[in-house]
N, CA, C and O of each residue as an XYZ file, in Angstrom:
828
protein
N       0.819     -1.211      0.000
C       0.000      0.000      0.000
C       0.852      1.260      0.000
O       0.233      2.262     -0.359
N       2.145      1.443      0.324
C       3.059      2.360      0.747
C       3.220      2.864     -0.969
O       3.102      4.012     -1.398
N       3.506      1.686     -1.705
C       3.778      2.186     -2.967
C       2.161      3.305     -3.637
O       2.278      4.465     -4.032
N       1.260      2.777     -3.600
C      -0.118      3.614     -3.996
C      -0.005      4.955     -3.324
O       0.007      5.985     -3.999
N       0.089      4.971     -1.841
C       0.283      6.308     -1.356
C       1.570      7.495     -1.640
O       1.527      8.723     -1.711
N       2.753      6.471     -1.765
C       3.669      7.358     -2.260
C       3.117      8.095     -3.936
O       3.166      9.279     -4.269
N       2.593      6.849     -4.776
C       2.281      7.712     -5.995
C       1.051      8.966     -5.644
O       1.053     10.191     -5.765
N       0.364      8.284     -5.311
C      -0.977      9.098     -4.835
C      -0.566     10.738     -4.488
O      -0.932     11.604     -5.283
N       0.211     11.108     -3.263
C       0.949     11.888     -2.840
C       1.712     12.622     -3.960
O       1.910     13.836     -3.933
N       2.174     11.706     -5.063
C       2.771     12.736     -5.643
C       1.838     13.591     -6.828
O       2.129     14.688     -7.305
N       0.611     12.734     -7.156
C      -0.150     13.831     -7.394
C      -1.331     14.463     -6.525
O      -2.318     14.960     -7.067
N      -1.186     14.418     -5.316
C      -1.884     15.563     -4.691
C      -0.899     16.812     -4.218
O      -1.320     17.828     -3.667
N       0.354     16.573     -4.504
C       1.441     17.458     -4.539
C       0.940     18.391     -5.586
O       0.509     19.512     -5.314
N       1.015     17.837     -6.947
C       0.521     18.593     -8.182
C      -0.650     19.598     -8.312
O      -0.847     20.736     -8.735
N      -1.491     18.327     -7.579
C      -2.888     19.407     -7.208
C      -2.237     20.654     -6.396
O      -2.347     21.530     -7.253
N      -1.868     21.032     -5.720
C      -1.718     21.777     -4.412
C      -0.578     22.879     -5.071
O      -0.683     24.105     -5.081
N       0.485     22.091     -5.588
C       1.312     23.167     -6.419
C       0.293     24.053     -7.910
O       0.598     25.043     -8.574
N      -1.030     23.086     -7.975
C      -1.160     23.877     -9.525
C      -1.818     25.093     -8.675
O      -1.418     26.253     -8.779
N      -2.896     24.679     -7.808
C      -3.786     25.637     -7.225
C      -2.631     26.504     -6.707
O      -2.972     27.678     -6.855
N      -1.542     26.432     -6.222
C      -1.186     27.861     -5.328
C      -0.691     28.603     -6.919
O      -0.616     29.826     -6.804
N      -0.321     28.052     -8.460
C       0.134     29.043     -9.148
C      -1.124     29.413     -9.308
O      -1.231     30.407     -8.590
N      -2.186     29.204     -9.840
C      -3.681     29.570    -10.022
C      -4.120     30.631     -9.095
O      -5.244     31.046     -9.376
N      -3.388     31.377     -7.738
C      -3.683     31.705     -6.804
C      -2.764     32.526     -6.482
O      -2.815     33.200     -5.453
N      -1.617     32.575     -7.497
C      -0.574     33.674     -7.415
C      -0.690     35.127     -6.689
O      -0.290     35.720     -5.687
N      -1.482     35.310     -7.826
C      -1.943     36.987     -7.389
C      -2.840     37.434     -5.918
O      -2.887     38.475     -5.264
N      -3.534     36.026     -5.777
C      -4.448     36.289     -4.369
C      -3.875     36.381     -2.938
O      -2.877     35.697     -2.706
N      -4.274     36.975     -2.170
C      -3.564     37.318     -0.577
C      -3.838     35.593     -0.290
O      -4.615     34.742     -0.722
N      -2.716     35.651      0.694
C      -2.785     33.978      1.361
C      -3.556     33.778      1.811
O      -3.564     32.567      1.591
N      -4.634     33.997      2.533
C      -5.811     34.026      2.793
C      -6.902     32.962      1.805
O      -7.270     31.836      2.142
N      -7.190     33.530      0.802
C      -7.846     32.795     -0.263
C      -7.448     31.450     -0.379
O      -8.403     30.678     -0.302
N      -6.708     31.089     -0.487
C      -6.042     29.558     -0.647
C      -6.340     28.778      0.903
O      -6.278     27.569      1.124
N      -6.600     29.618      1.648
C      -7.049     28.741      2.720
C      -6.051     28.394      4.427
O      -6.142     27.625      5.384
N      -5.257     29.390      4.017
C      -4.172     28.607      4.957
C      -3.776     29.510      6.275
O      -3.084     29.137      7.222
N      -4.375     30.760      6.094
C      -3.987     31.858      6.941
C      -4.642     31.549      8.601
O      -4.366     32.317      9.523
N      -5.671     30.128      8.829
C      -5.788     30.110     10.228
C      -5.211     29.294     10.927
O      -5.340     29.228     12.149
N      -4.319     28.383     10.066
C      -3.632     27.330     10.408
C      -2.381     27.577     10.861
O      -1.787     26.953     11.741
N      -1.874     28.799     10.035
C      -0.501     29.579     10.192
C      -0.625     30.113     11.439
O       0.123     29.827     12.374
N      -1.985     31.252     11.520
C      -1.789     31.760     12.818
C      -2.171     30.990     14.462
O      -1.950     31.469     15.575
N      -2.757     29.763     14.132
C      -2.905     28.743     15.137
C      -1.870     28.003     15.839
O      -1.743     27.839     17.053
N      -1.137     27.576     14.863
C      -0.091     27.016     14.848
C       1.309     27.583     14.332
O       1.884     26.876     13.503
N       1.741     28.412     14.602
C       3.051     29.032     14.357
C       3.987     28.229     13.883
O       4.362     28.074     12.721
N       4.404     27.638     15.039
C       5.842     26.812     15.491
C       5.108     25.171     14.816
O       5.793     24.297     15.348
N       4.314     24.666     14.138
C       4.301     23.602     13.680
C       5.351     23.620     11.929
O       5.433     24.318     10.919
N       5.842     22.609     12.393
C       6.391     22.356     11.242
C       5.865     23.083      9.763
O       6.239     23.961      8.985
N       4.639     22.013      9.941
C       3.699     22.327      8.528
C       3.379     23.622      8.364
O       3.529     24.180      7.277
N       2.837     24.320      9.586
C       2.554     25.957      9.098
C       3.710     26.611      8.987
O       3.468     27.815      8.899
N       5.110     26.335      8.942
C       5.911     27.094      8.988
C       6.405     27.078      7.067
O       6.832     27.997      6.368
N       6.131     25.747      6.755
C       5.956     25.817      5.514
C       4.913     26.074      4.995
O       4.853     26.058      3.766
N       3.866     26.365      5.708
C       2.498     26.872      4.914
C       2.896     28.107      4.480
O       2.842     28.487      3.311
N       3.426     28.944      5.725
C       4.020     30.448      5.412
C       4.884     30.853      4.757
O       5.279     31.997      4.982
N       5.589     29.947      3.543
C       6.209     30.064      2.608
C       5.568     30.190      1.329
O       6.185     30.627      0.358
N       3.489     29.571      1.231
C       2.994     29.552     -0.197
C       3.352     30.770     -0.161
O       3.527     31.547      0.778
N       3.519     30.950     -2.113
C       3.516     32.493     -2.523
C       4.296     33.643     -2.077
O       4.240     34.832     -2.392
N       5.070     32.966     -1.230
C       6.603     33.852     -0.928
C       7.870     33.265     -1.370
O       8.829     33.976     -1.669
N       7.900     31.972     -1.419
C       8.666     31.116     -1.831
C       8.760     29.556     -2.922
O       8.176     28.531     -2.570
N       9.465     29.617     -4.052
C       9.074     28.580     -4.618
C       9.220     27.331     -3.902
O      10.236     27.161     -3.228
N       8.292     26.401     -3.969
C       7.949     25.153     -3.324
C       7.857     24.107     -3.964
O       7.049     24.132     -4.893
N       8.651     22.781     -3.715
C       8.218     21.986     -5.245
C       7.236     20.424     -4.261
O       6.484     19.515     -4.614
N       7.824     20.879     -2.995
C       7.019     19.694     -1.906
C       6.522     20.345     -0.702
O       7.118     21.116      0.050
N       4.710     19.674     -0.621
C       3.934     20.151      0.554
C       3.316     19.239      1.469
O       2.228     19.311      2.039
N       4.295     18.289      1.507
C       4.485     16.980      2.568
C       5.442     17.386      3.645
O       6.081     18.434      3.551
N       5.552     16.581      4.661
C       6.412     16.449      5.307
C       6.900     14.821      5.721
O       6.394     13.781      5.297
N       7.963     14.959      6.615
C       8.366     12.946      7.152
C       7.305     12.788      7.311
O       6.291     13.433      7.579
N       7.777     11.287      7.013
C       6.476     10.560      7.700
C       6.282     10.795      9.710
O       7.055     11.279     10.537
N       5.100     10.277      9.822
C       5.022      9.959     11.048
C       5.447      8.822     11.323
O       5.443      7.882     10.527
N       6.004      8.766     12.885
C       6.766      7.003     13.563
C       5.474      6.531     13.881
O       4.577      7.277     14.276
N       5.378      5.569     13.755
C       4.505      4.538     15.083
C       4.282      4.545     16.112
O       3.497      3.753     16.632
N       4.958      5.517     16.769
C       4.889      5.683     18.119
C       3.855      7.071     17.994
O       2.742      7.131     18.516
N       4.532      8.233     17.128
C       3.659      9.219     17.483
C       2.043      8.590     16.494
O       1.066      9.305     16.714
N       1.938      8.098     16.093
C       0.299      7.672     15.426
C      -0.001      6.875     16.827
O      -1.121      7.070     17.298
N       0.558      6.318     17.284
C       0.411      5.401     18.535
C       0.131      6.152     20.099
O      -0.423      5.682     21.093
N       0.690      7.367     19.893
C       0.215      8.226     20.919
C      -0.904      9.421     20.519
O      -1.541      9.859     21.477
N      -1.110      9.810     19.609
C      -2.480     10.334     18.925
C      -3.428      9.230     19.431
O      -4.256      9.561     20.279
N      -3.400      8.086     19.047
C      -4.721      7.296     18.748
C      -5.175      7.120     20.751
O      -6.335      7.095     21.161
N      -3.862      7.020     21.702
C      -3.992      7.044     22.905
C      -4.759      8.737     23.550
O      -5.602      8.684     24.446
N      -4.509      9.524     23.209
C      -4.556     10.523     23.469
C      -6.194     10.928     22.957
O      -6.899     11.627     23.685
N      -6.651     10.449     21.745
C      -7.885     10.245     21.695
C      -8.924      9.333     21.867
O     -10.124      9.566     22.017
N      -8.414      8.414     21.833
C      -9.256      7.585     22.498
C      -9.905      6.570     21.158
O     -11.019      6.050     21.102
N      -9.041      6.524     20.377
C      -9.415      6.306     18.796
C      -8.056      5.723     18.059
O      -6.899      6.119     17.915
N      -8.983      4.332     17.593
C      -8.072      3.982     16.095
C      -7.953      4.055     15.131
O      -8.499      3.244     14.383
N      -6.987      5.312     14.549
C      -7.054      5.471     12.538
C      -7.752      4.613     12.181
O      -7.889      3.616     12.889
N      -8.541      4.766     10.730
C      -7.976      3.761     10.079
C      -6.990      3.611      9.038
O      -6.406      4.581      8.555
N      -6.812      2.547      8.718
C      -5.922      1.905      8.329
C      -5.442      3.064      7.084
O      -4.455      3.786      7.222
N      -6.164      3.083      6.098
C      -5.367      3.723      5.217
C      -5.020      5.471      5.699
O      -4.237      6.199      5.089
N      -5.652      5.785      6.668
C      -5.382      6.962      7.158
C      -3.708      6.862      8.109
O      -2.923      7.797      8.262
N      -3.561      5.542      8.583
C      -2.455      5.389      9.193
C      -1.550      5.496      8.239
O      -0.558      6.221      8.309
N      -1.858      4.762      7.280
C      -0.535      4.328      5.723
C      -0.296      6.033      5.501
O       0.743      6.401      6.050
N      -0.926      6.953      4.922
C      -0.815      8.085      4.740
C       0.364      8.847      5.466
O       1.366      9.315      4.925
N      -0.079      8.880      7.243
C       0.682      9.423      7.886
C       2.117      8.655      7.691
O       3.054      9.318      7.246
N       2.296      7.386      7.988
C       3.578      6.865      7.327
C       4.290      7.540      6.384
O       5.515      7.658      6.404
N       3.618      7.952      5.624
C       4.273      8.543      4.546
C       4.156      9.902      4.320
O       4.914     10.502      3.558
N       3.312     10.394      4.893
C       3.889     12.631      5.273
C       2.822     12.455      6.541
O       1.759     11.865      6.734
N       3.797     13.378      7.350
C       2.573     13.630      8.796
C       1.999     15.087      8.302
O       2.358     16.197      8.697
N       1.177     14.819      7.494
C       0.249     16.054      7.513
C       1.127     16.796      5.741
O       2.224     16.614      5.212
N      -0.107     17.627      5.383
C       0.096     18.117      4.104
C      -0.902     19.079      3.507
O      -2.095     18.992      3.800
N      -0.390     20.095      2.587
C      -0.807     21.209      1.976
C      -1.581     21.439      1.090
O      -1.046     22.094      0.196
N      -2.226     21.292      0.978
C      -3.116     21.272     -0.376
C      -3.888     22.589     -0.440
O      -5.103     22.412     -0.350
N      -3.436     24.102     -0.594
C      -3.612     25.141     -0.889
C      -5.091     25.131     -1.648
O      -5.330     24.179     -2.391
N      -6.283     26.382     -1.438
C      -6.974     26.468     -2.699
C      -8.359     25.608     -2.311
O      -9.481     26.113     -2.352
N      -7.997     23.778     -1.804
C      -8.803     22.707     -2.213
C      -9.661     22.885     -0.788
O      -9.185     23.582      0.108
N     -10.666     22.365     -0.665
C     -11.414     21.927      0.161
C     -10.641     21.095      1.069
O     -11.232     20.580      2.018
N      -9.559     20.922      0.924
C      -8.764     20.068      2.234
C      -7.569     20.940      2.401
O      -6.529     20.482      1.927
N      -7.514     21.953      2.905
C      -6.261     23.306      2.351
C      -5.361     22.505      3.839
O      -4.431     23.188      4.268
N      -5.563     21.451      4.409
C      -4.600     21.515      5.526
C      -4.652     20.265      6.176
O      -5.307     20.254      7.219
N      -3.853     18.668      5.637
C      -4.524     17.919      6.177
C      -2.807     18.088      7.724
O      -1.581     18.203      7.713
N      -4.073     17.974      8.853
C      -3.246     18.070      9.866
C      -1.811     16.927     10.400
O      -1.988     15.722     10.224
N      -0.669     17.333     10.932
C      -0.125     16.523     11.050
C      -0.439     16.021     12.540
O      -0.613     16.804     13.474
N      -0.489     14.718     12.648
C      -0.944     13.635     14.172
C      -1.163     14.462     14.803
O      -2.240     15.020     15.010
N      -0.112     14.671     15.223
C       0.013     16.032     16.584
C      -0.701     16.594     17.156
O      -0.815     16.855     18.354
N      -1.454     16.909     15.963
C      -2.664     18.031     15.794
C      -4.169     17.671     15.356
O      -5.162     18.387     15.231
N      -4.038     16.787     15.238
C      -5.600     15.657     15.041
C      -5.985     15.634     16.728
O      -5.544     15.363     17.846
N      -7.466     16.271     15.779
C      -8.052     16.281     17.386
C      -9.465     16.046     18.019
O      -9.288     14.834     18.141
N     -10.547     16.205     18.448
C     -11.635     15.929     18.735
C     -12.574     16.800     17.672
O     -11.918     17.725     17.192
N     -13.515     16.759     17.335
C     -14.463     18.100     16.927
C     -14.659     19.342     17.546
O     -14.464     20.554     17.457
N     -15.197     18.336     18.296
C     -15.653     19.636     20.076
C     -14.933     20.284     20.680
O     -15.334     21.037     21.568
N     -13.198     20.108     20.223
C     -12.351     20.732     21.157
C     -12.714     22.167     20.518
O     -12.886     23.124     21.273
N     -12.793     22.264     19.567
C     -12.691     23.910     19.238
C     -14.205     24.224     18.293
O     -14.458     25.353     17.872
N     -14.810     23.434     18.139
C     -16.209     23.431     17.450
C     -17.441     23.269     18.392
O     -18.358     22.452     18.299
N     -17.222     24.325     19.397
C     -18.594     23.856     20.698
C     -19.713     24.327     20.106
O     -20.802     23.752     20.112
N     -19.452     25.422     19.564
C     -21.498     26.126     19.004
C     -21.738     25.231     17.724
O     -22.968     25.174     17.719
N     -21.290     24.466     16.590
C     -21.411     23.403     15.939
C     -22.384     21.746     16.590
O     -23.381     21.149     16.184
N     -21.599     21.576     17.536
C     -21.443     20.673     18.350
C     -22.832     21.388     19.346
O     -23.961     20.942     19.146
N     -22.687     22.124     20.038
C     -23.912     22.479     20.240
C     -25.831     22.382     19.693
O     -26.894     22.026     20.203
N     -25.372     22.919     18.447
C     -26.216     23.056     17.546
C     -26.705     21.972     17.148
O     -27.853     22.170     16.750
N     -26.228     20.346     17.010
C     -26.516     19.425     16.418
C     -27.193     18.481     18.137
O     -28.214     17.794     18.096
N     -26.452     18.657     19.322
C     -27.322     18.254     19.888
C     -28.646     18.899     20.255
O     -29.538     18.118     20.586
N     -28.886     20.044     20.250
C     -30.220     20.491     19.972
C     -30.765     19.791     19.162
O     -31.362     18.819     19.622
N     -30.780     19.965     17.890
C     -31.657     19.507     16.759
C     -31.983     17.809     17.197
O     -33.040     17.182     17.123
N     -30.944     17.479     17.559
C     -31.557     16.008     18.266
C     -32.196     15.980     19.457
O     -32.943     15.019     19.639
N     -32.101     16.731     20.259
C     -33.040     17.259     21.524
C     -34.366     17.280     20.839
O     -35.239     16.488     21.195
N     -34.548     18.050     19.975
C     -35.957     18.756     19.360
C     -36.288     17.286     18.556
O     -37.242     16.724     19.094
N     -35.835     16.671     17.615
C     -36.563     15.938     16.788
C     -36.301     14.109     17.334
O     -35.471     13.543     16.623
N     -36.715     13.503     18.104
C     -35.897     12.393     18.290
C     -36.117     11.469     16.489
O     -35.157     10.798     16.110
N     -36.912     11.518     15.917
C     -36.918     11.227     14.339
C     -35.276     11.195     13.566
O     -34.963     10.576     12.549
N     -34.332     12.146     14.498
C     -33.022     12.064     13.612
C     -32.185     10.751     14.416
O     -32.026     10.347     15.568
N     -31.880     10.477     13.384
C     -31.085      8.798     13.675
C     -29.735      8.974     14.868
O     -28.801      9.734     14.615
N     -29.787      8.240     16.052
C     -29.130      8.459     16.784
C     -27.418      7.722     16.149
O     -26.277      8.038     16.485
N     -27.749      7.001     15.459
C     -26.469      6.616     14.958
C     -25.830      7.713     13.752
O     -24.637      7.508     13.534
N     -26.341      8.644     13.085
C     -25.812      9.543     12.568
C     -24.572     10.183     13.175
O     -24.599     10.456     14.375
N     -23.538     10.433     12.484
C     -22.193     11.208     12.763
C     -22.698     12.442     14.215
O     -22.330     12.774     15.342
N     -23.620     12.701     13.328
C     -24.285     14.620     13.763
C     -24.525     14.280     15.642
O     -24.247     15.013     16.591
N     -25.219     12.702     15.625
C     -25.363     12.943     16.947
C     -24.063     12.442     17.913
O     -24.294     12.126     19.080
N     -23.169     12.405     17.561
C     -21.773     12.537     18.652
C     -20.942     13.613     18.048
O     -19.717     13.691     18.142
N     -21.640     14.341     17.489
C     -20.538     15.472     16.385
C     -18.901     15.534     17.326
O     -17.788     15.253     16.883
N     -19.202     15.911     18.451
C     -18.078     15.964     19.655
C     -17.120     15.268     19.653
O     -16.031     15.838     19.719
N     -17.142     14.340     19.605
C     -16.147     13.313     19.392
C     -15.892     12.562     18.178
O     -15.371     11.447     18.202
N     -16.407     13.415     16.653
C     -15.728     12.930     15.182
C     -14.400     13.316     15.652
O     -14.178     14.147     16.532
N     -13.342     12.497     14.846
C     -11.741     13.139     14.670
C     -11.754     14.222     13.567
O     -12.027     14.060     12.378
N     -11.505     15.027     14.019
C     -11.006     16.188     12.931
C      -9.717     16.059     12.249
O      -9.015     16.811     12.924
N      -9.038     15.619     11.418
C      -8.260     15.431     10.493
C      -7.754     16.479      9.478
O      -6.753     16.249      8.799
N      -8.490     17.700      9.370
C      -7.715     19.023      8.697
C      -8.248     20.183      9.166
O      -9.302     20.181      9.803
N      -7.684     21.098      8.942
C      -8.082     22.692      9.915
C      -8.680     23.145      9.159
O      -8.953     22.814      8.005
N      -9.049     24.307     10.017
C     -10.542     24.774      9.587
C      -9.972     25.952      8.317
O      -9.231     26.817      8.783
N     -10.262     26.063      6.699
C      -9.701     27.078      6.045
C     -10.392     28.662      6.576
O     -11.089     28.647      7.591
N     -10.179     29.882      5.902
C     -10.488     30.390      6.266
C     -11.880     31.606      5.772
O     -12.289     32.684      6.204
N     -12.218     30.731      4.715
C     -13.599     30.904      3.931
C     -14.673     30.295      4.053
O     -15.692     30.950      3.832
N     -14.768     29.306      4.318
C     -15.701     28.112      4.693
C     -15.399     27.024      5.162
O     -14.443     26.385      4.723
N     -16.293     26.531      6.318
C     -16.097     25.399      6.985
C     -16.168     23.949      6.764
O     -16.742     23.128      7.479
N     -15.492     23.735      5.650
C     -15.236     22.311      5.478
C     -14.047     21.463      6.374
O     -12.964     22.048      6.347
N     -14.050     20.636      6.887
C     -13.645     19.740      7.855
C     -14.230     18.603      7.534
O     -15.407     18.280      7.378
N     -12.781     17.803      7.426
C     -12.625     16.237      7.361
C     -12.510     15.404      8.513
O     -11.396     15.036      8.887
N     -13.715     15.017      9.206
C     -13.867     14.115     10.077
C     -13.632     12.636      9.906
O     -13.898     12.081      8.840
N     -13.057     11.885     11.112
C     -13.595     10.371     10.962
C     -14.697      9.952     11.656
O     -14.382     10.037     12.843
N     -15.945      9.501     11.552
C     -16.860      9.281     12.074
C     -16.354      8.319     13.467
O     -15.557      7.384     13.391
N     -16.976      8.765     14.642
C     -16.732      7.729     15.801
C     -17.360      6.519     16.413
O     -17.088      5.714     17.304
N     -18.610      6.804     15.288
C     -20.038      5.582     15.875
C     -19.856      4.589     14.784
O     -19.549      3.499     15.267
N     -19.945      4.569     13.298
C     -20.243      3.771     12.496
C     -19.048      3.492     11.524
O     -18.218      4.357     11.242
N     -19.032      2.458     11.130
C     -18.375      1.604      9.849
C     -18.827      1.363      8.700
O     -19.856      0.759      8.398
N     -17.611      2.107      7.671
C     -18.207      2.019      6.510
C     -18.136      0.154      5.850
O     -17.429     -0.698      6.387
N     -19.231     -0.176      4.357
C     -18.818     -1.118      4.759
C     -17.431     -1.429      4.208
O     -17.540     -2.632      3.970
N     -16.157     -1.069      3.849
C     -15.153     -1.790      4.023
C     -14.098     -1.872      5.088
O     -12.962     -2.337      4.993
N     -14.752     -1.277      6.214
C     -14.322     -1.646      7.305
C     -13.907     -0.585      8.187
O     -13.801     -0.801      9.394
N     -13.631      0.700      7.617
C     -13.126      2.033      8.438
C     -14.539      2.529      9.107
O     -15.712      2.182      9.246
N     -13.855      3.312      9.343
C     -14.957      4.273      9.823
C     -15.364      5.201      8.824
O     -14.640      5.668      7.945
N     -16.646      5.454      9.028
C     -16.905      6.603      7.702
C     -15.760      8.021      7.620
O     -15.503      8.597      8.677
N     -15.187      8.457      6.446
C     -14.669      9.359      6.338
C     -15.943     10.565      5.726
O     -16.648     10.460      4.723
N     -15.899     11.587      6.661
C     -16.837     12.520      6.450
C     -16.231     13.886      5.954
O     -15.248     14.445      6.441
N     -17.143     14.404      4.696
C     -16.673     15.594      4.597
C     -18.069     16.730      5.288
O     -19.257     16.882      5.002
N     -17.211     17.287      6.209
C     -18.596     18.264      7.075
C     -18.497     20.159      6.459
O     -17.558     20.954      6.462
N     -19.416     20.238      6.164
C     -19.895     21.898      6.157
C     -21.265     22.421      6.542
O     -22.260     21.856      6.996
N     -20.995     23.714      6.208
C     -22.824     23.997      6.554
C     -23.927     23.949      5.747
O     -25.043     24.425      5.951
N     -23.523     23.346      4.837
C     -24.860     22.809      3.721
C     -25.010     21.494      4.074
O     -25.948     20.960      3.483
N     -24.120     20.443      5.203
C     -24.349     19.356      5.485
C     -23.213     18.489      5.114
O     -22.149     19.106      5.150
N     -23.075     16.880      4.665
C     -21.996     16.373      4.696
C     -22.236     14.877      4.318
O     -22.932     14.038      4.890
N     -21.293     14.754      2.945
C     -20.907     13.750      2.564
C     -19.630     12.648      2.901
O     -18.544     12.781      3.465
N     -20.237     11.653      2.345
C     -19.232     10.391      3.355
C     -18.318      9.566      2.802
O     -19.008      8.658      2.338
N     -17.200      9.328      2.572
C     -16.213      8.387      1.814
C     -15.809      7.306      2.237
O     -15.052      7.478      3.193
N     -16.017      5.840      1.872
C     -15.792      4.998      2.640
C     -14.775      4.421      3.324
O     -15.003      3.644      4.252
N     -13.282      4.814      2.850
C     -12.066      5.261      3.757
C     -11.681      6.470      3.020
O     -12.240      6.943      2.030
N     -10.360      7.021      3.815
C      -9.865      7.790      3.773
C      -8.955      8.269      2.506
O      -8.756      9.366      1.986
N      -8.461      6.852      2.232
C      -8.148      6.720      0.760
C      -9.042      7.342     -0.272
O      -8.783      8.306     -0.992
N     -10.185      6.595     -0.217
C     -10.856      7.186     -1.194
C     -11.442      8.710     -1.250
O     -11.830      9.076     -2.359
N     -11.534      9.545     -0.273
C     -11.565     10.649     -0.076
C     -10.026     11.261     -0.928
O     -10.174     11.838     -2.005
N      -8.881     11.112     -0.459
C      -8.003     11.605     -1.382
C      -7.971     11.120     -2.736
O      -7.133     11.833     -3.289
N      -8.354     10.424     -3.443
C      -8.238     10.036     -4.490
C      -9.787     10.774     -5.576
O      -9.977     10.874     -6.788
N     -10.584     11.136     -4.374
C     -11.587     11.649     -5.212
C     -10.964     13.261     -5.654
O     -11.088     13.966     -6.654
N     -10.299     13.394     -4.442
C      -9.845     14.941     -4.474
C      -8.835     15.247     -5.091
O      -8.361     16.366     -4.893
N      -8.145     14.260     -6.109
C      -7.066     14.526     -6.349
C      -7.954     14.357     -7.883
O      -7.374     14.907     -8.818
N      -9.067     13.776     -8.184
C      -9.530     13.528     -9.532
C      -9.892     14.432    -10.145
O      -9.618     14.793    -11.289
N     -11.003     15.138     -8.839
C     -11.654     15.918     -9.361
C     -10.909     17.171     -9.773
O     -11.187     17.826    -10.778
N      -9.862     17.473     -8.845
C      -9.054     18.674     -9.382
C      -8.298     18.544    -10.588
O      -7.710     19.450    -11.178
N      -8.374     17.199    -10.939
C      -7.397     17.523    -11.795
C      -7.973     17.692    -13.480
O      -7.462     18.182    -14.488
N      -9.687     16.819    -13.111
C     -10.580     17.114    -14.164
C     -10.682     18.648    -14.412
O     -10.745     19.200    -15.510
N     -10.688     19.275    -13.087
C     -11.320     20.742    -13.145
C      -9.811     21.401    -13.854
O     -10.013     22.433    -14.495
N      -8.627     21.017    -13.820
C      -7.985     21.753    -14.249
C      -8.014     21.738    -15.816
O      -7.910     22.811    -16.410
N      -8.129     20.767    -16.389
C      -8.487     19.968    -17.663
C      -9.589     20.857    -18.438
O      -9.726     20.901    -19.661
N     -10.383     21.590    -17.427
C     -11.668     22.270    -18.773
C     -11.176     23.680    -18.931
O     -11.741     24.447    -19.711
């Protein structure tokens, strides 16, 4: 699998390098990356985030992650990757993808609960289940609190890549969720979430 992700990686590199030239002229901001920078200073990754568009870049990976630190994330939350989400980190802890709906996938470190920083979200969804018991208690929405958050929040709209904490997709992960405020679609691992995102951009660059 190491070999698929290494290729994989090297075109979501492409994606991420085409969008930041596509994005030349725009303040860093637009591309998505300006809350991650100022959240995280001293992280590795934002320190190269704060290089888009100041500096030429030809890689927006970093090392892999050890086993130990995926091994102390998964302790620390209370949660096991899955699998192809682990293979990933193996092979960059966290990565750039400027522009895309995933402008920041986080490195371990920094993978974290929903609720830690999404309380009026998280709020909001246990209401609506307060009010309607009709909404399916096994839905994502009703533990919103405890999805894994897996990339930071950009700074235009709230898309966030969760791993679902209640249910299994069926090939065996947990649902990979993409969450916003029009609602949220589901990928059945994590893999396939990057591979959609690496398609579709690259169709869109194509017309």
């Amino acid at each position: 699998m190491s070999a698929l992700w290494k290729e994989l990686l090297v075109e979501l590199n492409a994606v991420g390098l085409a969008c930041i030239e596509r994005g030349r002229d725009d303040a860093i901001e637009y591309l998505g990356l300006e809350p991650f920078i100022n959240g995280f200073p001293d992280a590795p990754l934002a320190v190269l985030a704060s290089k888009v568009g100041r500096e030429e870049l030809t890689w927006l990976g970093q090392k892999g992650a050890t086993p130990q630190q995926i091994a102390d994330a998964e302790e620390r939350l209370g949660f096991r990757f899955p699998d192809t989400y682990r293979e990933f980190l193996l092979e960059s802890n966290g990565f750039l993808v400027p522009g895309t709906y995933c402008c920041v996938l986080l490195p371990v470190e920094l993978v974290r609960k929903f609720g830690d920083d999404n309380a009026q979200i998280v709020a909001m969804w246990a209401n609506a289940h307060a009010k309607d018991p009709l909404l399916d208690i096994e839905d994502v929405t009703y533990r919103m609190g405890d999805a894994i958050q897996v990339t930071a929040e950009p700074s235009d709209y709230d898309w966030f890549v969760l791993f679902d904490p209640i249910n299994a997709s069926p090939k065996g992960e947990p649902w990979t969720v993409m969450y916003s405020r029009q609602g949220y679609d589901c990928e059945e691992t994590f893999l396939d979430l990057i591979q959609e995102l690496v398609s579709s951009y690259q169709a869109s660059f194509r017309r």
